[in-house]
N, C-alpha and C positions, 0 to 999 in steps of 0.2 A: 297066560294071555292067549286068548283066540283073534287070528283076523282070517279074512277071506284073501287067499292070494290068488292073483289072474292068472297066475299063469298054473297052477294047477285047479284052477275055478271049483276052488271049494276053500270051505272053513277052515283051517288049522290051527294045532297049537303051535307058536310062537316057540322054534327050538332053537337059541339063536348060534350062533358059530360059536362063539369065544363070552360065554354070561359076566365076563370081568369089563367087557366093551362091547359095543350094541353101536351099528353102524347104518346109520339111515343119509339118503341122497334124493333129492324132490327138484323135479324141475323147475328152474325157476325163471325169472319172466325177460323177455327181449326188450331192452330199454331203448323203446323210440315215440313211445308215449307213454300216456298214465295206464294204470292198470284196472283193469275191471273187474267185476265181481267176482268171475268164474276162477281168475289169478289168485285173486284176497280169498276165496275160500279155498283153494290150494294151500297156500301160505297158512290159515288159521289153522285146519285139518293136521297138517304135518309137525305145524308147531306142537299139538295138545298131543298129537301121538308122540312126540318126543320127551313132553311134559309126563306125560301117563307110564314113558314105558323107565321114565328116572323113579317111578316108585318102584318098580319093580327089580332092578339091576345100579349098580354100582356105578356107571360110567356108559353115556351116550354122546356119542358124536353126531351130529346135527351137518349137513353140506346143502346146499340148495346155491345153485352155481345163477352168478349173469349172463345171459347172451348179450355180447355189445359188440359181435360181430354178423353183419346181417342185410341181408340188400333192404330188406326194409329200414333197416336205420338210413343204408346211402341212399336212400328215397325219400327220406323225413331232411335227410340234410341240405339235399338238392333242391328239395320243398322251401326249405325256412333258408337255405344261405349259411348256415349254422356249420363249424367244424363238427365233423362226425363227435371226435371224443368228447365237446361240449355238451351233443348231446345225451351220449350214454351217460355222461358222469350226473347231466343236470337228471335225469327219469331214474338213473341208481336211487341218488337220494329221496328223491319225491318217493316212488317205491319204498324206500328204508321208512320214509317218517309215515305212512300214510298206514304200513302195515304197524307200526309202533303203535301206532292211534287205535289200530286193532286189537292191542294188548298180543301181540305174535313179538315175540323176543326175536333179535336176530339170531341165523344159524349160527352155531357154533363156527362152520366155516362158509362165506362165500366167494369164492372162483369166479375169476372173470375171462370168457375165451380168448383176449386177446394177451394173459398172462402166461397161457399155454399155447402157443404154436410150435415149439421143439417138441411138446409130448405129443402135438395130434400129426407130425409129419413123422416121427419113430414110428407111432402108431400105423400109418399109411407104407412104411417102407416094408411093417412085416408083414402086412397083407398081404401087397405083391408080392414079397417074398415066396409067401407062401402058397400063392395062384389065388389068393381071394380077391384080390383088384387087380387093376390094370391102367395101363396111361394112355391116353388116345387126345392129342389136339390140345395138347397145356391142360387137360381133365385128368382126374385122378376120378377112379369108378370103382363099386363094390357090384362082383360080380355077385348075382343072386342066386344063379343055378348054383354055382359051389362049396351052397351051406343047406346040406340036407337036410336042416331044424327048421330051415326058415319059415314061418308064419307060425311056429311053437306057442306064442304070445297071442295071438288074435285069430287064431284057426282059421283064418283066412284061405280060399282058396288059391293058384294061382294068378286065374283070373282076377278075383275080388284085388288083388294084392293090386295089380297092376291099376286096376280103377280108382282105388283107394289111396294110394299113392300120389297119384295125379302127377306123375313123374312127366318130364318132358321129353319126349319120343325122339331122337339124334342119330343121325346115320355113324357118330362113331361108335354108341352102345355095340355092345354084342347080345346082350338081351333087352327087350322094353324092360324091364324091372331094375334092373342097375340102376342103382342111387348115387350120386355126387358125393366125392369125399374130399375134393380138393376143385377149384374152379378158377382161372387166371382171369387177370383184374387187368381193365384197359387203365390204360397212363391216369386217367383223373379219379380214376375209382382207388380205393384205400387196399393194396396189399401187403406183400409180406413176400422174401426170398424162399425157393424151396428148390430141391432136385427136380421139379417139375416147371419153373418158372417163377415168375412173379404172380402170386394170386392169394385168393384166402380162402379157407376151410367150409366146407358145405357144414350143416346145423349139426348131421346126426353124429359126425363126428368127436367135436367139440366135448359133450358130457361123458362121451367116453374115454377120453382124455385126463377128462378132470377129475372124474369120478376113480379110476386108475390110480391118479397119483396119489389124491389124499384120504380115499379110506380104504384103497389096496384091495385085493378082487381073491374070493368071493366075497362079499358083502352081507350084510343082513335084509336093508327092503331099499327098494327101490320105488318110490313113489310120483306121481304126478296126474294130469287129470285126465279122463275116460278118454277125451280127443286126444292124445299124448301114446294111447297103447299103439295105435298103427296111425302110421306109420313109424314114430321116432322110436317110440321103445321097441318095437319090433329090431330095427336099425342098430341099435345098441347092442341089442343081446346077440346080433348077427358079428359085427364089426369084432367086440371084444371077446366072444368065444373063437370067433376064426384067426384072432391074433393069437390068441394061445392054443390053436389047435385043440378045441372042448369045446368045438361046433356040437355035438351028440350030445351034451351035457347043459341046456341052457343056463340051468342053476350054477356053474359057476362063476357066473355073473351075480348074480342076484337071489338069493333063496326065496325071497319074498315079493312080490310084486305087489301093490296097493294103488289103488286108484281112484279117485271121487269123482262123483254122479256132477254132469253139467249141471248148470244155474240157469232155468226157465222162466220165460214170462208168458204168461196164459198157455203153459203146457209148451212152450217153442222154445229152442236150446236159444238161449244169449249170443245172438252175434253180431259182429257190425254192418253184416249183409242185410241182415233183416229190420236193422237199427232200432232195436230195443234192447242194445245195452244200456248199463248204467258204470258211471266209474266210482271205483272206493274214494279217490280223492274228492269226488264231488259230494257224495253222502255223507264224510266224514265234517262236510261244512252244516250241516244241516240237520244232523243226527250225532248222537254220543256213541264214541266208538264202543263202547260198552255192549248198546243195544245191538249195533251192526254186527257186532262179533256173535251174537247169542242167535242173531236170525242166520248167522252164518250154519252154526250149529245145531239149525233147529230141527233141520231133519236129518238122515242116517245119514254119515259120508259117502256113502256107496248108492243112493238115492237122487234123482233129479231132483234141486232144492227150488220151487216156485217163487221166485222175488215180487214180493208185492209191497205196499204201503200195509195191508192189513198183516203179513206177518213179522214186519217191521214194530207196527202198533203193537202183536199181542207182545214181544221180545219187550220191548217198553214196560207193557205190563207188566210181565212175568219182575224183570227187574225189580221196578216200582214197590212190589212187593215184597221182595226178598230184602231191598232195601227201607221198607217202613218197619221191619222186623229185626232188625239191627239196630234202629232209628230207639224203638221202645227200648228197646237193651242199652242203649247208651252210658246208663250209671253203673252195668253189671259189668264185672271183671272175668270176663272167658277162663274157662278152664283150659285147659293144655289137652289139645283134643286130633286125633286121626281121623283121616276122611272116612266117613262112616263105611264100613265092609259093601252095604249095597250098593254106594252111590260107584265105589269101587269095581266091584263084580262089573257093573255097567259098562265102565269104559274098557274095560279087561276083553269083554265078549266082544270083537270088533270093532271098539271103540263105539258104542250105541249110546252116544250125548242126547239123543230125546228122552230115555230111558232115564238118565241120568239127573238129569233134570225132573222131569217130576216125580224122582225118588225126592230131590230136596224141599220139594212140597209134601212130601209125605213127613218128612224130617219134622219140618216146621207144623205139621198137626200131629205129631205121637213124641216127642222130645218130651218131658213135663222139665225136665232141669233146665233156667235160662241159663248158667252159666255153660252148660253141657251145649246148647243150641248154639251159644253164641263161638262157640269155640269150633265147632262142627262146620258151623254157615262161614268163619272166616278161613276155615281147612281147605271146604269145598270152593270157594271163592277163589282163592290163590292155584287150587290145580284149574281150575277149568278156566284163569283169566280173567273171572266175575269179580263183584263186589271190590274193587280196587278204593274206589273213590270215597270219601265220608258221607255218610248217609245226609249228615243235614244236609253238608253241599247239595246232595245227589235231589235231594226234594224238594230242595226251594227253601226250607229254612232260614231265616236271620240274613236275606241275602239283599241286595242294595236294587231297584227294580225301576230302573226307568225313569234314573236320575235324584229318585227319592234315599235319602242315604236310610242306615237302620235306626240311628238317633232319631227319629222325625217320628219313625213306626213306633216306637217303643214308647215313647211320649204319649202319642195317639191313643195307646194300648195302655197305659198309665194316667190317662183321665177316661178312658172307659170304664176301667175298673174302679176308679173313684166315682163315677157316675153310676156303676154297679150298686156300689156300696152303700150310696145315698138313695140310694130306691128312684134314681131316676133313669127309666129304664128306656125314656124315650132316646135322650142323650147317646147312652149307651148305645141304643138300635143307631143314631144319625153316623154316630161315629164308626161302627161296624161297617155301616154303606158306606160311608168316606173310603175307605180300606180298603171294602170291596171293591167300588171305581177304580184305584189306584191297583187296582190289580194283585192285590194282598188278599188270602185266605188268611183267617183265624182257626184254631183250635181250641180248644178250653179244655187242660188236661187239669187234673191233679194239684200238678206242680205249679199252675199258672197256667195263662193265655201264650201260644205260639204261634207265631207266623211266617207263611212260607209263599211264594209265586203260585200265582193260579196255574 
């Protein structure tokens, strides 16, 4: 398997530490609201490369951590009057089912920062230790000048760093670039006891914490989305190589770095400044998580993905037809079949799901065996997420539509065909447009007349 890692910005082969365990970590989302696209295509991304890299290797461990420590959340609380942990616990879940509706399995592990505050103040005590932080004012700081790697991840200049940062400029820094690793918490704000005071953990701290305790350092990749390289990942690879004095060596943090392209509308990154985001919880009311997942997919992870209505539509389509071809298979008994080598190779090369995809259109026009097709399209289906649901459901099939049950249809459909058969063909047409009003399509196969939702 090939991917693109950032941090040495080119393609590689996938050489992983230990090929008996395969250790992936993806950041995951600060629960003080719903999550939006650019989250949900994080989440889909890391899932399927988890999915993809279990063909390949024996054993994958999967971690993608909660933030539910975070002034944004004591802003959401202060907002609504809500106990803080009310609301991490209620946006955990919503996050949990909303990605589930995505067909994204939960990580193997997920970490919540406020079940590690002994691992991120050890963490804090070796830094100083070590002259990479320092204490100033109940702050706990990462010095920046005393990690010679620093900007390794985002080539950032000095400068840039400090802009990009958007750090907030304090007479007790000793450099503008020093980051927060520790910050004390007034009486009605939510902290935690520490050899520095009463207070709680700055962000960038946190996943290096968790990430640490449960898949243990070096790692295999480290993933999260393109906003996520700088500053935080930057942060990371600072904090946890300076704790172990392997500042010179970024990789042994991370061998792998992976990161997905923002979610765009009219070519503009998604954000709430601009307010043309959209939330997964909201689409998932209004669309089949099926399709949302495949537009999620639809262009290269490493690519700006354009969120439109139209490529929502084509995903529908594409579906649509993957599933009427399944639909005609219906009577045929699948053969015992591996995901076809090319549809393979595809995701192997960077994980390239466009590619991927309409290799399974290729499938479905050069296959001649149905049993071999059918066995193929439900291979491909389970690794990419697809094709879960029964095709009739999935089309509208034998389904009850607007209070009309299917006994009523099928009757309807059973003096049609007797007005077929008597050569009364007008009947037949009245009763067709009865059907059609009600919002039923007919088919006339073979086997008989079927009916499904317009």
């Amino acid at each position: 398997m090939k991917l693109y890692n950032s941090l040495t910005r080119e393609k590689q082969v996938f050489a992983p530490i230990d090929p008996s365990h395969i250790r992936i970590y993806a950041c995951g989302p600060t629960v003080y609201n719903y999550a939006h696209s650019c989250k949900a295509r994080m989440a889909v991304v890391f899932e399927l490369l988890a999915r993809v890299l279990k063909t390949l290797y024996p054993r994958v461990t999967y971690a993608s951590n909660i933030t539910d420590i975070d002034d944004r959340i004591m802003e959401a609380a202060l907002e609504s009057g809500e106990d803080i942990s009310s609301i991490t616990q209620k946006y955990t879940k919503i996050y949990n089912d909303d990605m589930a509706s995505l067909g994204a399995a939960m990580p193997d592990i997920q970490p919540k920062a406020t079940e590690h505050l002994p691992e991120m103040i050890s963490l804090m005590e070796n830094l100083i230790a070590k002259g990479h932080a320092y204490e100033a004012m109940g702050h706990v700081l990462f010095h920046v000048p005393s990690d010679p790697s620093y900007g390794v991840l985002s080539g950032r200049s000095r400068d840039e760093q400090i802009a990009g940062a958007r750090v907030e400029i304090s007479p007790f820094k000793k450099d503008p670039a020093d980051f927060v690793l520790w910050k004390p918490s007034t009486p009605d704000q939510p902290g935690w006891d520490s050899p520095w005071g009463r207070g709680r953990p700055g962000w960038h701290i946190e996943c290096s914490a968790m990430v640490e305790k449960h898949l243990g350092l070096p790692f295999d990749i480290h993933g999260g989305g393109a906003d996520l390289k700088f500053p935080h990942h930057e942060n990371e690879i600072a904090q946890s190589c300076c704790a172990h004095g392997t500042q010179n060596d970024p990789s042994s943090f991370a061998k792998f770095w992976v990161h997905n392209g923002f979610v765009t509308v009219n070519g503009e990154k998604m954000s709430k400044s601009l307010g043309n985001f959209t939330l997964a919880h909201d689409l998932i009311k209004t669309h089949k998580g099926e399709v949302l997942r495949l537009t999620l997919l639809g262009a290269h992870y490493r690519q700006p993905l354009d969120w439109s209505d139209e490529a929502i539509h084509q995903s529908q389509k594409q579906l649509d037809g993957f599933y009427s071809q399944l639909h005609a298979l219906e009577n045929v008994a699948p053969s015992k079949e591996d995901v076809p080598t090319d549809i393979l190779e595809a995701l192997y090369d960077d994980l390239n799901t466009p590619l991927a995809v309409s290799r399974i259109h290729t499938l479905i026009k050069d296959e001649t065996s149905k049993e071999a097709l059918k066995g193929k399209l439900l291979a491909v289906g389970k690794l990419l997420g697809i094709l879960q649901e029964d095709p009739a459901k999935w089309l509208g099939y034998g389904q009850d539509v607007a209070g009309i049950d299917g006994a009523e249809i099928e009757s309807l459909l059973q003096k049609r065909a007797e007005a077929k058969t008597a050569k009364d063909f007008a009947l037949a047409d009245s009763i067709r447009k009865k059907l059609d009003n009600m919002g039923i399509a007919i088919e006339d196969t073979p086997q008989g007349p079927k009916w499904k939702k317009k």
